[in-house]
CHARMM-style PDB file with segment names, atoms N, HN, CA, C and O in Angstrom:
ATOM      1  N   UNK     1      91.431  90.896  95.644  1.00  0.00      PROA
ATOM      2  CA  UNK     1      92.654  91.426  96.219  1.00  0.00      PROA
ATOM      3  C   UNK     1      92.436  92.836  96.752  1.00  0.00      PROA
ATOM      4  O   UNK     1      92.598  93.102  97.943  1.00  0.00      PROA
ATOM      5  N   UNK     2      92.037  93.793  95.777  1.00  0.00      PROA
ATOM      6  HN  UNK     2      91.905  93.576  94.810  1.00  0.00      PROA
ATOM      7  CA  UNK     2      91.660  94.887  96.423  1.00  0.00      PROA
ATOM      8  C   UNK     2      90.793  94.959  97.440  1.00  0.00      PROA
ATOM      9  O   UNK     2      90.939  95.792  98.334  1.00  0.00      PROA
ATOM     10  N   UNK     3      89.888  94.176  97.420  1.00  0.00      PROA
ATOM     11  HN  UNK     3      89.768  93.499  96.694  1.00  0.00      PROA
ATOM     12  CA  UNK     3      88.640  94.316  98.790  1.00  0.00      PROA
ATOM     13  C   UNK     3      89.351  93.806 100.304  1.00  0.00      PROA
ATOM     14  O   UNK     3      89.162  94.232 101.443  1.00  0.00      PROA
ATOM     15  N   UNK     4      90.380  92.541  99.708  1.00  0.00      PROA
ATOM     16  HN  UNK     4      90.533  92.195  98.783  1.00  0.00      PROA
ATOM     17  CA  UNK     4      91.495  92.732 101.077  1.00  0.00      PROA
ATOM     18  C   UNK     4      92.152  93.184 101.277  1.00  0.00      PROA
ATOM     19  O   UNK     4      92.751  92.770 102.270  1.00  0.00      PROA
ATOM     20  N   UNK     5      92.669  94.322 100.664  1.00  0.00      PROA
ATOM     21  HN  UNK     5      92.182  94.658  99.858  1.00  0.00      PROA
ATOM     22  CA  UNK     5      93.686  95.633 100.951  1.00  0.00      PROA
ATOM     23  C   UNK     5      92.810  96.639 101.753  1.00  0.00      PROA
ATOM     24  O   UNK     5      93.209  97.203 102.772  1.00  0.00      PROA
ATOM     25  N   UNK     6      91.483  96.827 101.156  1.00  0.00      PROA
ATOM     26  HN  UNK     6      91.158  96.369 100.328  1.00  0.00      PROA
ATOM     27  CA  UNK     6      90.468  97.215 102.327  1.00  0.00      PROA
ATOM     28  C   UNK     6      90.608  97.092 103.749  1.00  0.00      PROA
ATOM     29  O   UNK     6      91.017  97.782 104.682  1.00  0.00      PROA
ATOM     30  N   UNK     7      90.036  95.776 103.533  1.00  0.00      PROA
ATOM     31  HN  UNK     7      89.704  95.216 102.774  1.00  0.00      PROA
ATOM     32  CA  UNK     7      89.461  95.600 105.022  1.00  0.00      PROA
ATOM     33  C   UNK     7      91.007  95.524 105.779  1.00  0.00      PROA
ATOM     34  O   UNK     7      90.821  95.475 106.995  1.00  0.00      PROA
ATOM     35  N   UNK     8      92.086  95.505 105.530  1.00  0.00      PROA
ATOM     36  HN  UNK     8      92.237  95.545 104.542  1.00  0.00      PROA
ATOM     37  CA  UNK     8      93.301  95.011 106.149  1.00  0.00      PROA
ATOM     38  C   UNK     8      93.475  97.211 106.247  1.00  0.00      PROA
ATOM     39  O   UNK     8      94.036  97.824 107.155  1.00  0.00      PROA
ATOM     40  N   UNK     9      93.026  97.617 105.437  1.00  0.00      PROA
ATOM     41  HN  UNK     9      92.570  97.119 104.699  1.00  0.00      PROA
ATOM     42  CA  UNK     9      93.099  99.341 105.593  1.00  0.00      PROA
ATOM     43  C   UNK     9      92.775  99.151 107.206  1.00  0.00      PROA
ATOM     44  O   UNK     9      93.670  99.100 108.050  1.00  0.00      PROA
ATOM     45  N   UNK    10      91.444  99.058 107.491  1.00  0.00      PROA
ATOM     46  HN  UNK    10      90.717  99.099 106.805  1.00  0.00      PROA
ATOM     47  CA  UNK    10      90.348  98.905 108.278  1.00  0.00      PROA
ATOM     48  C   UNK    10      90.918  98.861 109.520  1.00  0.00      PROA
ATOM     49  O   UNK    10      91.193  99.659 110.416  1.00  0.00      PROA
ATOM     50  N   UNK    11      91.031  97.484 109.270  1.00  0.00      PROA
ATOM     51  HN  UNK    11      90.808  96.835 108.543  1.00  0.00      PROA
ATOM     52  CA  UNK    11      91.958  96.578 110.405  1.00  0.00      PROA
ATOM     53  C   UNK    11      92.616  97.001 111.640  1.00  0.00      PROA
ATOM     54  O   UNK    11      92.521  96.777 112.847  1.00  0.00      PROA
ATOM     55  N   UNK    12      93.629  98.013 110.491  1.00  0.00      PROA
ATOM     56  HN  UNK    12      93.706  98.195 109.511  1.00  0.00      PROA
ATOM     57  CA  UNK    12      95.176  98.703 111.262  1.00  0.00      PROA
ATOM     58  C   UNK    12      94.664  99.667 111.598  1.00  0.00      PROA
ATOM     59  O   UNK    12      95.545 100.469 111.908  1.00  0.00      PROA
ATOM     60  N   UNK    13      93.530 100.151 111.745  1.00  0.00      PROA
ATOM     61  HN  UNK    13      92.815  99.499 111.493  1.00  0.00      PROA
ATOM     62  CA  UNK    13      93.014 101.586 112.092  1.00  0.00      PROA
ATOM     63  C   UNK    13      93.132 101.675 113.942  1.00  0.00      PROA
ATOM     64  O   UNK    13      93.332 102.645 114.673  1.00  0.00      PROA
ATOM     65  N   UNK    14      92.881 100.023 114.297  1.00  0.00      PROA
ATOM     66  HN  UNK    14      92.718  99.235 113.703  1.00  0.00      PROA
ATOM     67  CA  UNK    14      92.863  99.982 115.656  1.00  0.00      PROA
ATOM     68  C   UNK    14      94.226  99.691 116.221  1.00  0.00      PROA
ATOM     69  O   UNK    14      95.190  99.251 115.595  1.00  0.00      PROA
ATOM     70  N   UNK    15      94.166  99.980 117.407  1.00  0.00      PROA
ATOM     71  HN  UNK    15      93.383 100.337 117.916  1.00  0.00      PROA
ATOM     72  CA  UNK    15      95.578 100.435 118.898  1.00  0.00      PROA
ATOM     73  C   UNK    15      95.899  99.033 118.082  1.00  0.00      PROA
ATOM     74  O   UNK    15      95.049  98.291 117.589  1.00  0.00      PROA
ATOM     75  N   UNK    16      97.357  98.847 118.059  1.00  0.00      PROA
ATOM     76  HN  UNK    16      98.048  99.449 118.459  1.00  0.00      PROA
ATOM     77  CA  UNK    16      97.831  97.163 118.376  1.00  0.00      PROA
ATOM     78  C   UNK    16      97.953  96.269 117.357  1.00  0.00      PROA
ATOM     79  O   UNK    16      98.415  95.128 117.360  1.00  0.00      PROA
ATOM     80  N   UNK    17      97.323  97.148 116.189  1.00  0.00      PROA
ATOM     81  HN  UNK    17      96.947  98.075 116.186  1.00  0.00      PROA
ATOM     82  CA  UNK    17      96.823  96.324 115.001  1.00  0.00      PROA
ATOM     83  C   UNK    17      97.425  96.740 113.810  1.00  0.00      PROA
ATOM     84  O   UNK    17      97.033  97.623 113.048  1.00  0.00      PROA
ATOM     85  N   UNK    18      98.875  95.690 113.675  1.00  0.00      PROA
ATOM     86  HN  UNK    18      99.193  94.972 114.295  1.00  0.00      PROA
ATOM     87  CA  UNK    18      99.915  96.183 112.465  1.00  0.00      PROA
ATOM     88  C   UNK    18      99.129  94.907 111.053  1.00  0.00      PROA
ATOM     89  O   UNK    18      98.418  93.906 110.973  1.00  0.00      PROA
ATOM     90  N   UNK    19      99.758  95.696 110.354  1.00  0.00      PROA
ATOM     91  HN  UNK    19     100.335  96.509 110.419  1.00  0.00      PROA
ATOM     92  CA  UNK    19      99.219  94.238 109.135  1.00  0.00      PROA
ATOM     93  C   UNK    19      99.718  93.128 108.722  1.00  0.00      PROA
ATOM     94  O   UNK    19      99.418  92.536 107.685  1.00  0.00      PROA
ATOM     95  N   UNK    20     100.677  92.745 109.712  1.00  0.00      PROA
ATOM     96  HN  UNK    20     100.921  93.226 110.555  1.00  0.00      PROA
ATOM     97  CA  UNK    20     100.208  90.797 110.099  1.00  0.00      PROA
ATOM     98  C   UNK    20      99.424  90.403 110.987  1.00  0.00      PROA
ATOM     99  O   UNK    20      99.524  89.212 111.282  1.00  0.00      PROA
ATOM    100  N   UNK    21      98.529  91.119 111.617  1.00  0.00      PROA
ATOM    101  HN  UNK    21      98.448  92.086 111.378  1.00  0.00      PROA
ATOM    102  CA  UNK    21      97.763  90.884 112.968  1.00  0.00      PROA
ATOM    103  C   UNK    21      96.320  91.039 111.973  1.00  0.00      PROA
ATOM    104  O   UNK    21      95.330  90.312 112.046  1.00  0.00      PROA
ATOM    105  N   UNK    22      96.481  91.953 111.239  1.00  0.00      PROA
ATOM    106  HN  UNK    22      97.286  92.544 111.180  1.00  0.00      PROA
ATOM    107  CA  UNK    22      95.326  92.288 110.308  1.00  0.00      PROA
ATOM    108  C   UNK    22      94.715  90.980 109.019  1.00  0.00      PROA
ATOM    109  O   UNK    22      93.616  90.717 108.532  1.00  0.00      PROA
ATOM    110  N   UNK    23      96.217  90.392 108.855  1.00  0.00      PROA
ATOM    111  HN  UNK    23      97.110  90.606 109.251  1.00  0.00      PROA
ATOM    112  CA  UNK    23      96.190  89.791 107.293  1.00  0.00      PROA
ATOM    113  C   UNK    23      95.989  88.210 108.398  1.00  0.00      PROA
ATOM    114  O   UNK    23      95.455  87.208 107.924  1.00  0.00      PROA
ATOM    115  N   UNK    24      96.451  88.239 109.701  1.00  0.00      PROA
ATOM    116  HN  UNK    24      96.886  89.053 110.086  1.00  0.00      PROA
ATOM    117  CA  UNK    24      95.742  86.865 110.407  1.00  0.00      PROA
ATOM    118  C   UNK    24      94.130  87.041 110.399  1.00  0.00      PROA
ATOM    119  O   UNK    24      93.215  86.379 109.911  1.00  0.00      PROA
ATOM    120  N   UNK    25      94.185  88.017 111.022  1.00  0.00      PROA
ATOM    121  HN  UNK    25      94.929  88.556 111.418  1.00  0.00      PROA
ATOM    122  CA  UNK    25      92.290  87.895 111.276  1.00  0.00      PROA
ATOM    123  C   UNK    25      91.566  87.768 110.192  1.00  0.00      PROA
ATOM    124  O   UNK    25      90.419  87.346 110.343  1.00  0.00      PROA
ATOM    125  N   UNK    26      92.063  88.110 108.776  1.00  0.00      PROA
ATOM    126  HN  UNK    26      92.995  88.452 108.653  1.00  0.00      PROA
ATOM    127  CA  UNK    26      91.118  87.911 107.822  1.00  0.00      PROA
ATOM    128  C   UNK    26      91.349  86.588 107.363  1.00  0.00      PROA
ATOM    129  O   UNK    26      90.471  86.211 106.587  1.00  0.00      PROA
ATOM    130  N   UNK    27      92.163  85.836 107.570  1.00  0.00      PROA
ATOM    131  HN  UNK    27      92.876  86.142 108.201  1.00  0.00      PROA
ATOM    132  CA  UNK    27      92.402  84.775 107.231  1.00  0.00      PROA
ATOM    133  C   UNK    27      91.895  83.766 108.269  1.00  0.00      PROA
ATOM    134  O   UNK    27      91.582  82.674 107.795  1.00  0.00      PROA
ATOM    135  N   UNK    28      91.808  83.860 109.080  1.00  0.00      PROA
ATOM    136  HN  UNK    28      92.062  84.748 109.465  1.00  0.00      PROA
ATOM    137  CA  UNK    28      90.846  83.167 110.230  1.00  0.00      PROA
ATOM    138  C   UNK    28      89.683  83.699 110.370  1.00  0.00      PROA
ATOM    139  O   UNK    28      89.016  83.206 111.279  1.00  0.00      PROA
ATOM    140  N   UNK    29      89.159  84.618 109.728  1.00  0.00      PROA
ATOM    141  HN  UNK    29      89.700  85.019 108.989  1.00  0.00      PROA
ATOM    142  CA  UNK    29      87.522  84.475 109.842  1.00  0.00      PROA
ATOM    143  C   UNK    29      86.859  84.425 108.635  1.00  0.00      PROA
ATOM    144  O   UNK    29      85.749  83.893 108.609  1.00  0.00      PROA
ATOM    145  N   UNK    30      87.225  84.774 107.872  1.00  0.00      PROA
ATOM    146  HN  UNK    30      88.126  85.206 107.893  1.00  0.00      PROA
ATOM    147  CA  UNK    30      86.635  84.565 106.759  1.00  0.00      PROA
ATOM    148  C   UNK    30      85.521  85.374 105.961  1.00  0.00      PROA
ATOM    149  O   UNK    30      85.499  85.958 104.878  1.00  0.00      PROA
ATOM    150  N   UNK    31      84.636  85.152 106.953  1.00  0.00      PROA
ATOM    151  HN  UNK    31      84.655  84.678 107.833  1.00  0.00      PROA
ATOM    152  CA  UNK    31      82.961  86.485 106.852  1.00  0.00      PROA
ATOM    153  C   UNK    31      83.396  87.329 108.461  1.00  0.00      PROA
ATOM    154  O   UNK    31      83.982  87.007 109.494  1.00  0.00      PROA
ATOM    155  N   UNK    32      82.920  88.183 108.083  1.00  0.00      PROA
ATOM    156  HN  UNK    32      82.444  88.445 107.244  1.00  0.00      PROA
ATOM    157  CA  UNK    32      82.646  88.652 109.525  1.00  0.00      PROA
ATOM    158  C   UNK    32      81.585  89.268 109.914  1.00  0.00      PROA
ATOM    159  O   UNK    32      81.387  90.203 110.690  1.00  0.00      PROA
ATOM    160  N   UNK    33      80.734  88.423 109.081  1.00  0.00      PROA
ATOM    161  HN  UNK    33      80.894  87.663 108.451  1.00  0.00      PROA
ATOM    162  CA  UNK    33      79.153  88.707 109.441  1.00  0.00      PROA
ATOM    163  C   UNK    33      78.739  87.695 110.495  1.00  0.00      PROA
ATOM    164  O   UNK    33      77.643  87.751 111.053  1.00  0.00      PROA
ATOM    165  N   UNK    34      79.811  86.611 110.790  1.00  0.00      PROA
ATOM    166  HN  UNK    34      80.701  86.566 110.337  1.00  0.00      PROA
ATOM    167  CA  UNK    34      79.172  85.529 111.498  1.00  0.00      PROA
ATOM    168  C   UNK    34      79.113  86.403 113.092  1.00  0.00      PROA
ATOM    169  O   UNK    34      78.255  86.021 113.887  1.00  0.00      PROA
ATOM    170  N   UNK    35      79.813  87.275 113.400  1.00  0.00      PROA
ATOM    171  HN  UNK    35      80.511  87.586 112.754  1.00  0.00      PROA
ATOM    172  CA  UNK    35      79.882  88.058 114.786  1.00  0.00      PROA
ATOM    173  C   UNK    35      79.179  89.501 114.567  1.00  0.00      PROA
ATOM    174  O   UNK    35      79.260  90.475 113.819  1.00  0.00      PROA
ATOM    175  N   UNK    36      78.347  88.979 115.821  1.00  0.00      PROA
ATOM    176  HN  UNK    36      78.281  88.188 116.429  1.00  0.00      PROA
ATOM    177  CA  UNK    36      77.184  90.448 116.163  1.00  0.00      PROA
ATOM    178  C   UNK    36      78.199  91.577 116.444  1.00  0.00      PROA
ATOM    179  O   UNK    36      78.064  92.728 116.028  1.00  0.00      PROA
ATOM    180  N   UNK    37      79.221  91.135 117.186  1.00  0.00      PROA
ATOM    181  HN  UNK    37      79.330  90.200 117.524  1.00  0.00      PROA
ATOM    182  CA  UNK    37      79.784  92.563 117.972  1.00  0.00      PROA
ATOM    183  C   UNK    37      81.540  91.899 118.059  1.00  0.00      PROA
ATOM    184  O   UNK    37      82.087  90.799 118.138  1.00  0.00      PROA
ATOM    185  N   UNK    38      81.892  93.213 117.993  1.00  0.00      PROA
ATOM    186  HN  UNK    38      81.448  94.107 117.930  1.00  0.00      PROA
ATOM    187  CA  UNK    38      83.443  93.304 118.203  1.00  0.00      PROA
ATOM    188  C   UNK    38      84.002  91.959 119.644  1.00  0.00      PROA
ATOM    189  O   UNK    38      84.775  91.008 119.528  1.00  0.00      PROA
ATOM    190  N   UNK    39      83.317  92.383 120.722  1.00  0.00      PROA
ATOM    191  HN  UNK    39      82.690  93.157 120.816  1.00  0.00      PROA
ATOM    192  CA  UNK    39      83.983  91.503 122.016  1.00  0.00      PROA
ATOM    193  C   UNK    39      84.060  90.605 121.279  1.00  0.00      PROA
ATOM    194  O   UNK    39      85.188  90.333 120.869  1.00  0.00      PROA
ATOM    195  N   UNK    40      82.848  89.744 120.790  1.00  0.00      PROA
ATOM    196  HN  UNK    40      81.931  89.965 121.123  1.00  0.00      PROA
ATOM    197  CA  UNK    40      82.472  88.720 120.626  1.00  0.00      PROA
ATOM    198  C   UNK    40      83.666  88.119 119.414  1.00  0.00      PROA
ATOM    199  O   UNK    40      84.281  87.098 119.719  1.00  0.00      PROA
ATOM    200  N   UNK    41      83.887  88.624 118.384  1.00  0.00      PROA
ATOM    201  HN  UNK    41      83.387  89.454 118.136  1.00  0.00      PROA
ATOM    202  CA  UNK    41      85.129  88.955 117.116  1.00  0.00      PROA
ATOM    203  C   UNK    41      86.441  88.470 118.446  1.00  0.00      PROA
ATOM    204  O   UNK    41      86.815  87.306 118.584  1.00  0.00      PROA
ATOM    205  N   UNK    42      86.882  89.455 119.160  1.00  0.00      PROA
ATOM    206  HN  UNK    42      86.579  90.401 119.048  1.00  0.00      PROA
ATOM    207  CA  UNK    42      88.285  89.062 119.226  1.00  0.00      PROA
ATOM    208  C   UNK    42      88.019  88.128 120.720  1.00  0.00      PROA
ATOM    209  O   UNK    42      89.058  88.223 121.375  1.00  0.00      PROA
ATOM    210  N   UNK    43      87.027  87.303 121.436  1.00  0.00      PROA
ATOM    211  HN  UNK    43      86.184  87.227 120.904  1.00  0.00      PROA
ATOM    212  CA  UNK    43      87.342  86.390 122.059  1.00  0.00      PROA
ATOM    213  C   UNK    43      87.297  85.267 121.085  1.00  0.00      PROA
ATOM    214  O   UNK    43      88.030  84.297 121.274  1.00  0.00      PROA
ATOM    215  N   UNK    44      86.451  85.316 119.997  1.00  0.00      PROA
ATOM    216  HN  UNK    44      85.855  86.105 119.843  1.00  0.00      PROA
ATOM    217  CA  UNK    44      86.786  83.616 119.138  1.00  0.00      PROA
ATOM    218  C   UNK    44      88.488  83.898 118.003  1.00  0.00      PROA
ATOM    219  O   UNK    44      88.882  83.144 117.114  1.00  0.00      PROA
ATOM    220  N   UNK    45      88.941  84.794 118.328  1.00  0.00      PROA
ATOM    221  HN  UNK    45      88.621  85.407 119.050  1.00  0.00      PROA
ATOM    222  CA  UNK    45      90.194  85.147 118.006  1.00  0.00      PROA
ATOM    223  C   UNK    45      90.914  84.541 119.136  1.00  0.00      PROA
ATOM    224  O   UNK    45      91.701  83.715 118.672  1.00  0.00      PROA
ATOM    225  N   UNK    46      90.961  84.576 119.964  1.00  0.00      PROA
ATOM    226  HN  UNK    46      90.322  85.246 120.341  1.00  0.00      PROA
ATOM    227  CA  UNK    46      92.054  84.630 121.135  1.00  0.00      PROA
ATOM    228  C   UNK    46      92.365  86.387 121.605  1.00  0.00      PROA
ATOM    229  O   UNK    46      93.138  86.536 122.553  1.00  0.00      PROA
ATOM    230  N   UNK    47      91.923  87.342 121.117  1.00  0.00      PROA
ATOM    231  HN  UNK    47      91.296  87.221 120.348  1.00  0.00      PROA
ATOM    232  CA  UNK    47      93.573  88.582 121.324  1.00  0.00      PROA
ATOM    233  C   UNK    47      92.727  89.660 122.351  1.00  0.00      PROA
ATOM    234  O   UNK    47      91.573  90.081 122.275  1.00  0.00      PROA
ATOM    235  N   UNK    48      93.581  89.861 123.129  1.00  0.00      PROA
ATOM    236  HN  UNK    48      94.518  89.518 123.190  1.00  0.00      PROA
ATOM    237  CA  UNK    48      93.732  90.610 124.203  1.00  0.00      PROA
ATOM    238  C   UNK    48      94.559  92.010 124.393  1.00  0.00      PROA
ATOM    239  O   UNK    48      95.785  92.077 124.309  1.00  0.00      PROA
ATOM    240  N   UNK    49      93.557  93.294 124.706  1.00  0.00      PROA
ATOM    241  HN  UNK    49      92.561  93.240 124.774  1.00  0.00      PROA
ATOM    242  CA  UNK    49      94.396  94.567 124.633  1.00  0.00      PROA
ATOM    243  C   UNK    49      95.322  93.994 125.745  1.00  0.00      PROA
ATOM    244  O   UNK    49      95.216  93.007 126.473  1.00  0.00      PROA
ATOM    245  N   UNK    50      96.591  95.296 125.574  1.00  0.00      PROA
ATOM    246  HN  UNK    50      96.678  96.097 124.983  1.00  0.00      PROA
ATOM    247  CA  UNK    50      97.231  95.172 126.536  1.00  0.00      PROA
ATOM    248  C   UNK    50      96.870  96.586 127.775  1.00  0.00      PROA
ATOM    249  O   UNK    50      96.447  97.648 127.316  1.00  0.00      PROA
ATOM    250  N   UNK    51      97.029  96.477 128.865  1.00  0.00      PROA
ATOM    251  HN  UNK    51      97.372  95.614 129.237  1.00  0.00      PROA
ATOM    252  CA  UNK    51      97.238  98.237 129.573  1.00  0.00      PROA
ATOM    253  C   UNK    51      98.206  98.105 130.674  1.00  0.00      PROA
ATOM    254  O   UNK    51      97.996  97.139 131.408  1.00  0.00      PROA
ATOM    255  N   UNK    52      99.311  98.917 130.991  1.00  0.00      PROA
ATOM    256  HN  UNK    52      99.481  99.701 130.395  1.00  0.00      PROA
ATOM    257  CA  UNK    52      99.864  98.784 132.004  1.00  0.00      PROA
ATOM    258  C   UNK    52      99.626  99.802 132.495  1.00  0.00      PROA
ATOM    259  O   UNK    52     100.648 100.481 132.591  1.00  0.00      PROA
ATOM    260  N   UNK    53      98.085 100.645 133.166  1.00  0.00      PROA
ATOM    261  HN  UNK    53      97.255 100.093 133.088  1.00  0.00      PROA
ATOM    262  CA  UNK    53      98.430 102.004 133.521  1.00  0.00      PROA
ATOM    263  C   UNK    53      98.408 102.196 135.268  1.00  0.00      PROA
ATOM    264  O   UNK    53      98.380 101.331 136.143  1.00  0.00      PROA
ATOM    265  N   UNK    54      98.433 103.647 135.367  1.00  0.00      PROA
ATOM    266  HN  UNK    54      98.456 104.350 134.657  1.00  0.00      PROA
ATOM    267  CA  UNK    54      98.298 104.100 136.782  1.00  0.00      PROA
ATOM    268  C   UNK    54      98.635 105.285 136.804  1.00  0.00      PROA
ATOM    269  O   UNK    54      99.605 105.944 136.429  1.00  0.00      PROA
ATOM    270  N   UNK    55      96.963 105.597 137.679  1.00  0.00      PROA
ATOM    271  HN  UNK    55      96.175 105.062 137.983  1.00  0.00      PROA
ATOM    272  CA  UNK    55      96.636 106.793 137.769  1.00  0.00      PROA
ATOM    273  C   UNK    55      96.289 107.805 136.665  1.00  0.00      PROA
ATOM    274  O   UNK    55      95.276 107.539 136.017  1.00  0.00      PROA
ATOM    275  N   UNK    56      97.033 109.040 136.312  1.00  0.00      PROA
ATOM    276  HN  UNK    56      97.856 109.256 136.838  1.00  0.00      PROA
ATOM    277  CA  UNK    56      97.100 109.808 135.011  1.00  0.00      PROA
ATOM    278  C   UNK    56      98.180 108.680 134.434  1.00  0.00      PROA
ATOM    279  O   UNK    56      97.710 108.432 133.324  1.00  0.00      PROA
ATOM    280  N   UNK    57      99.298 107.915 134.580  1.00  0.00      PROA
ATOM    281  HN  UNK    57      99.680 108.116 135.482  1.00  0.00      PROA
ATOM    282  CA  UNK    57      99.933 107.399 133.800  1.00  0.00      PROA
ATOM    283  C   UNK    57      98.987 106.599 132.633  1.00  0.00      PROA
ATOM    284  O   UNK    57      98.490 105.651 133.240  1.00  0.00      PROA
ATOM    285  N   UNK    58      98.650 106.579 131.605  1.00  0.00      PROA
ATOM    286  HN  UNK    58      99.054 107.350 131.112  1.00  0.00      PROA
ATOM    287  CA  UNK    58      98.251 105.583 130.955  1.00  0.00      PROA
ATOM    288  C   UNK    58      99.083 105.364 129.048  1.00  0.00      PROA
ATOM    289  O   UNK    58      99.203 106.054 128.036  1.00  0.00      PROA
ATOM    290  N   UNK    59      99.535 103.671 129.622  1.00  0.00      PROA
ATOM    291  HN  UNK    59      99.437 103.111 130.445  1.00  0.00      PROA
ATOM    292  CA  UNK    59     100.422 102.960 128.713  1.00  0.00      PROA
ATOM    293  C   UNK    59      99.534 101.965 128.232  1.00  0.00      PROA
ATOM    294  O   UNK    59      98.753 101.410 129.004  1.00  0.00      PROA
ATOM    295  N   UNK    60      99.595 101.635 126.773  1.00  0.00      PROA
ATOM    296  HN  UNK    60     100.230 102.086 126.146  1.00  0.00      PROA
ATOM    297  CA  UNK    60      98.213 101.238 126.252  1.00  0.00      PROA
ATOM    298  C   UNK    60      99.745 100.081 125.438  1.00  0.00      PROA
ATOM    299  O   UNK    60     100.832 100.389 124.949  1.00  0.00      PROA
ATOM    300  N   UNK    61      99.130  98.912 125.638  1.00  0.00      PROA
ATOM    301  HN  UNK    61      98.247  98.662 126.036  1.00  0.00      PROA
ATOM    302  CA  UNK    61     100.249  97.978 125.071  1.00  0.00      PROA
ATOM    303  C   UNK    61      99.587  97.380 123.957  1.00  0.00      PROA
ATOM    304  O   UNK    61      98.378  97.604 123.902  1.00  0.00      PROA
ATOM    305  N   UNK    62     100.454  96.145 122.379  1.00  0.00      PROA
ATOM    306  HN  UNK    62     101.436  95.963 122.423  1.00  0.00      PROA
ATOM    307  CA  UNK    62      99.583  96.323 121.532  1.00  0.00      PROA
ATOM    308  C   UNK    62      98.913  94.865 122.116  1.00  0.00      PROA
ATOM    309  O   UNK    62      99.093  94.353 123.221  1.00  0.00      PROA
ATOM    310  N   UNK    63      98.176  94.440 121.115  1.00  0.00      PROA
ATOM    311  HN  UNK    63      98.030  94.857 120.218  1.00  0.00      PROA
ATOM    312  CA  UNK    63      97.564  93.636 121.317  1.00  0.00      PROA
ATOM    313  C   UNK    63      98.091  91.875 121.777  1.00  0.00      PROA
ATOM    314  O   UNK    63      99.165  91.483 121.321  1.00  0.00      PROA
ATOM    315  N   UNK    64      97.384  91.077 122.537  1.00  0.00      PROA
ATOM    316  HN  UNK    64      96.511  91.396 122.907  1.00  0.00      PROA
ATOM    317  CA  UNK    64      97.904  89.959 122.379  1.00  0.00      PROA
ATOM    318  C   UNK    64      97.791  89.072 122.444  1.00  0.00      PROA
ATOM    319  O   UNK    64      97.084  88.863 123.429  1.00  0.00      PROA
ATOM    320  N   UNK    65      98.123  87.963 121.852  1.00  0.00      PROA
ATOM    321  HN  UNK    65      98.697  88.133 121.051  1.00  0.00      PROA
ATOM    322  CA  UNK    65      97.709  86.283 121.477  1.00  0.00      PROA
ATOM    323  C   UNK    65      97.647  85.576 122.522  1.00  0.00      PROA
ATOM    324  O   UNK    65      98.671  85.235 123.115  1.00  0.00      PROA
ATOM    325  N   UNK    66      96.225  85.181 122.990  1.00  0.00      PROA
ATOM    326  HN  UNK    66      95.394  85.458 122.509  1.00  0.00      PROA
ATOM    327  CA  UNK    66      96.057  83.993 124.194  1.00  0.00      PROA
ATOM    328  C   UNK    66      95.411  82.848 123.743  1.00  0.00      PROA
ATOM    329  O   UNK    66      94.652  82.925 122.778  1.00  0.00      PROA
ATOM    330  N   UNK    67      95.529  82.231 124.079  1.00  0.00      PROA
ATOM    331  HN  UNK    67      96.146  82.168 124.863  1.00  0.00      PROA
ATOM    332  CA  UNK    67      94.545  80.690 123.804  1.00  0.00      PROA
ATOM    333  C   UNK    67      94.793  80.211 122.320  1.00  0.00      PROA
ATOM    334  O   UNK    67      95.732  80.631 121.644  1.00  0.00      PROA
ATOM    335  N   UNK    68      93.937  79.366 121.913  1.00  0.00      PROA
ATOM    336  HN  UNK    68      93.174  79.025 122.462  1.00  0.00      PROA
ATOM    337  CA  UNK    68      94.155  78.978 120.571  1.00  0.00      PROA
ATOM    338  C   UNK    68      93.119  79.287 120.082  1.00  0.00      PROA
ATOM    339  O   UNK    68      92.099  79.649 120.669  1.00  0.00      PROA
ATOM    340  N   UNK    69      93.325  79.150 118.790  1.00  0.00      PROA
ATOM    341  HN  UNK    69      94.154  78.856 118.313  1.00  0.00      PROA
ATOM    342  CA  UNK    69      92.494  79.644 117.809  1.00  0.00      PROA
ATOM    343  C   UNK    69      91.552  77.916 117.005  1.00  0.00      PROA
ATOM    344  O   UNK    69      92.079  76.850 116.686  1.00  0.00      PROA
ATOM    345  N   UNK    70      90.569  78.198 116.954  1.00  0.00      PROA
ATOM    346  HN  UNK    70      90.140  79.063 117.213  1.00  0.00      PROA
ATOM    347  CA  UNK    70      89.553  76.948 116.555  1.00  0.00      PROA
ATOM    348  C   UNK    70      89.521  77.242 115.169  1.00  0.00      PROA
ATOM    349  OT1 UNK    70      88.854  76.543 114.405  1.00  0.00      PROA
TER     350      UNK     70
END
């Protein structure tokens, strides 16, 4: 329990990433030794930053659910 209060610490550290987005991903991956690198982590996730920017404007949206999950 504590080692998933950890990594769910971890988790929320990133843009977009509240802790039901956190307490999904650990529950759908399980290890996360099976992924070399982050891209690679959130395309077998499905999740997608968001950005709506322009120019100096920059709006950073949170994250979001595409495709399905295997």
């Amino acid at each position: 329990m504590i080692l998933a209060l950890e990594k769910v610490k971890k988790l929320v550290c990133f843009l977009g990433v509240k802790i039901h987005t956190a307490l999904f991903c650990l529950v759908e991956t399980g290890d996360f030794q099976r992924f070399a690198k982050g891209n690679i982590y959130a395309a077998y996730l499905g999740l997608v930053p968001g950005e709506d920017s322009s120019s100096d404007n920059i709006n950073r949206l949170p994250l979001q659910k595409r495709g399905t999950v295997i």
